[in-house]
C-alpha positions in Angstrom: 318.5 106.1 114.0 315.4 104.8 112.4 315.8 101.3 114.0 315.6 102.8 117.4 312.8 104.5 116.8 311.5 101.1 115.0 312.4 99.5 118.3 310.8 102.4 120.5 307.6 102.8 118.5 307.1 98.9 119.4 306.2 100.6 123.4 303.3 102.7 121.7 300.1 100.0 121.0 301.4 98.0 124.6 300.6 101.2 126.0 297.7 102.6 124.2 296.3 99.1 124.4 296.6 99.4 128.7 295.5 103.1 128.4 292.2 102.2 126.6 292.2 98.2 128.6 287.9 98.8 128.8 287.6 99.2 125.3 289.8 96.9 124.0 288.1 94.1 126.1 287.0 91.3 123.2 287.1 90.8 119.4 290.5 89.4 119.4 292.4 92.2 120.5 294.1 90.2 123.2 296.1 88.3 120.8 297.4 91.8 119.4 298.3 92.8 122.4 300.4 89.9 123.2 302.0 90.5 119.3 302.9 93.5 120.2 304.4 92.8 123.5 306.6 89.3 122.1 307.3 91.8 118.8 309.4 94.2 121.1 310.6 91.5 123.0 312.3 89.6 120.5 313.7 92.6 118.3 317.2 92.4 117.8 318.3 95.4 119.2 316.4 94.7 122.4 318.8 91.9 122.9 321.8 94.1 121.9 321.5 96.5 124.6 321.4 93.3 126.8 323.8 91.7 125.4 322.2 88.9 124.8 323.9 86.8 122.0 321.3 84.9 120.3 322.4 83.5 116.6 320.8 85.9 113.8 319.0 82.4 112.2 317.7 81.4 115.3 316.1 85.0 115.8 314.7 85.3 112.4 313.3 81.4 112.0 311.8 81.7 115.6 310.7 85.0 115.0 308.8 84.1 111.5 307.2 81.0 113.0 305.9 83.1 116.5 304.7 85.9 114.3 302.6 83.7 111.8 301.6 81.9 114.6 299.9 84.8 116.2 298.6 86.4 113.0 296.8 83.0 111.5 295.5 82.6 115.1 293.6 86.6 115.0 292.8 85.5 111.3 290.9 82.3 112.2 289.2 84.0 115.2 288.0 87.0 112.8 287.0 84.8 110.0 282.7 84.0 110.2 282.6 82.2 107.7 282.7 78.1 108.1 284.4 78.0 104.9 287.1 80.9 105.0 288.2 79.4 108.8 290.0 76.7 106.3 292.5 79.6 104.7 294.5 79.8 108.1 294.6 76.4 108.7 295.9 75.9 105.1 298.3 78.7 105.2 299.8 77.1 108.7 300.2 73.3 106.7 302.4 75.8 103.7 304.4 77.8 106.4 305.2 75.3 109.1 307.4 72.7 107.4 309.1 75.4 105.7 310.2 77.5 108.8 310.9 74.6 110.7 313.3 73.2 108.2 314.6 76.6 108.0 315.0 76.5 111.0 317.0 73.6 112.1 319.3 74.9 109.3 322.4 76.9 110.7 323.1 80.0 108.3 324.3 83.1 108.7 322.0 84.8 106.0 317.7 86.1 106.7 315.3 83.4 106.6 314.3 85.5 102.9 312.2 81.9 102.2 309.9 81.2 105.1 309.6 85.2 105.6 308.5 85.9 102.2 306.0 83.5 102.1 304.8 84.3 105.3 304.3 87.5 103.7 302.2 86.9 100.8 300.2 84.3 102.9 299.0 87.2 105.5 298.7 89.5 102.7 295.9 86.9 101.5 294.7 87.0 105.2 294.4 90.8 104.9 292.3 90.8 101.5 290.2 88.1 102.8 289.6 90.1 106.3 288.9 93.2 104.0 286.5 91.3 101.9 284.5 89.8 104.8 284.8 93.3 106.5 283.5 95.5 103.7 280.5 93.1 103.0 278.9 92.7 106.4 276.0 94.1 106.2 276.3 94.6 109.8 278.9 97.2 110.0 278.0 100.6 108.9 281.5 101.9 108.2 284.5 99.6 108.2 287.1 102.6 108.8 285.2 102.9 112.2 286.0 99.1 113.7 289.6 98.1 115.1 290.0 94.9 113.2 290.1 96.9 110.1 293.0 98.9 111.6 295.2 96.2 112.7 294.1 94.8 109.1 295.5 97.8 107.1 298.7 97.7 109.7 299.6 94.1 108.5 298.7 94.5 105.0 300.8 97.6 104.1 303.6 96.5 106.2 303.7 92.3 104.3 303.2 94.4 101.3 305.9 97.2 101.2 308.5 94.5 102.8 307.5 91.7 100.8 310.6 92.4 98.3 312.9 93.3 100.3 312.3 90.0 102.5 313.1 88.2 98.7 316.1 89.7 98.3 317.2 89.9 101.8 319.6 86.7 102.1 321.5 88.4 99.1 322.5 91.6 100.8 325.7 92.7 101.6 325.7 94.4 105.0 326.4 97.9 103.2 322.8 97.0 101.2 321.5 95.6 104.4 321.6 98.8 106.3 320.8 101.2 103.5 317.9 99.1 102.6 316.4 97.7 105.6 315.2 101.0 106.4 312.3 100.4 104.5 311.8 97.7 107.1 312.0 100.1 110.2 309.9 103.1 108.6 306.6 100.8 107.6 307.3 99.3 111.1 306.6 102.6 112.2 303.6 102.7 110.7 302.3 99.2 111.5 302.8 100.5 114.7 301.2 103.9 114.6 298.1 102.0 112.7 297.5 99.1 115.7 297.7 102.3 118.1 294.9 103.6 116.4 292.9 100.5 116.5 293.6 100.7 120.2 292.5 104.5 120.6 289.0 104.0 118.7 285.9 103.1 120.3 283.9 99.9 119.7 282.3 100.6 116.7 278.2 100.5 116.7 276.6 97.4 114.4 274.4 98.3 112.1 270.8 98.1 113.3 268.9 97.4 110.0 271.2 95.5 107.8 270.4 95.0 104.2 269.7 91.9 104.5 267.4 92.3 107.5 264.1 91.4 106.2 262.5 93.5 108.4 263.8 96.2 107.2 261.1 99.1 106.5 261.9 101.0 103.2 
């Protein structure tokens, strides 16, 4: 069943990320870490084998606002530029009064609203992380850092489930469980991705960037 191994592949980076603790000491990785660990904590079918009954609104809103919480946090703290810091901050002051009314709402159907736009907001982290990443002169390749990594996890999993979190509230559980493997299979892959951020060493900076004006040509 995919959403046991969804559930399962949740273990791998809180793993990898103890296996290779040295290396994963700094650039933000901490707050990755702890995603990972409160991701597989609050999953649904951790609670089931439980049996734990937690109302599926209360899961999803609480869920949504925790995740984004976590995500604009790693955002902010990778962002170096005075300006860009202002992007999470903004997304936060769109998401929160959303989710929270959301929230407070009792329904039985996915919180498709706040989770949606959660989506597109850290898909606009991602592009804005990728930007910043690509054009520091400092780094010599950006495939060889583990921000860009954890960047490529969250951006191919907003992105594939972005329509699927739209449409989610309208589902019938027949649609529900044929469809929300999508969901559980770039979950996966999220997770495979953040393990491979956690496997890499610290990347080398770039000793004569080109905008070092000492730079002998």
């Amino acid at each position: 069943m995919l959403a046991a191994k969804a559930f399962y592949s949740e273990i791998l980076p809180i793993l990898f990320y103890l296996l290779f603790l040295k290396r994963n000491r700094g650039e933000g990785l901490g707050v990755i870490f702890f995603y990972c660990c409160a991701s597989w904590l609050t999953e649904n079918f951790f609670f089931n084998r439980l049996h734990i009954q937690i109302p599926g609104y209360v899961h999803d809103s609480g869920f949504t606002i925790l995740e984004f919480t976590i995500i604009s946090f790693f955002t902010y703290s990778s962002l170096h530029g005075k300006k860009l810091k202002y992007i999470p901050v903004l997304g936060a002051l769109i998401l929160y009064p959303i989710a929270i009314i959301n929230f407070t709402k009792e329904q039985e159907s996915f919180d498709s609203i706040p989770a949606s736009i959660e989506a597109i907001i850290i898909i606009s982290y991602c592009l804005l992380m990728l930007y910043e990443q690509i054009n520091d002169p400092k780094v010599m390749f950006v495939y060889n850092t583990k921000k860009f990594w954890i960047t490529i996890a969250f951006f191919l999993y907003f992105s594939s489930t972005l329509f699927l979190f739209i449409y989610a509230r309208n589902f019938t559980q027949a649609e529900h469980d044929k469809y929300w493997t999508i969901n559980n299979f770039f979950e996966i892959l999220k997770n495979i991705l953040i393990c491979v951020s956690f496997i890499i060493k610290k990347s080398s900076t770039n000793p004569y960037p080109i905008e070092d004006p000492n730079l002998d040509i």
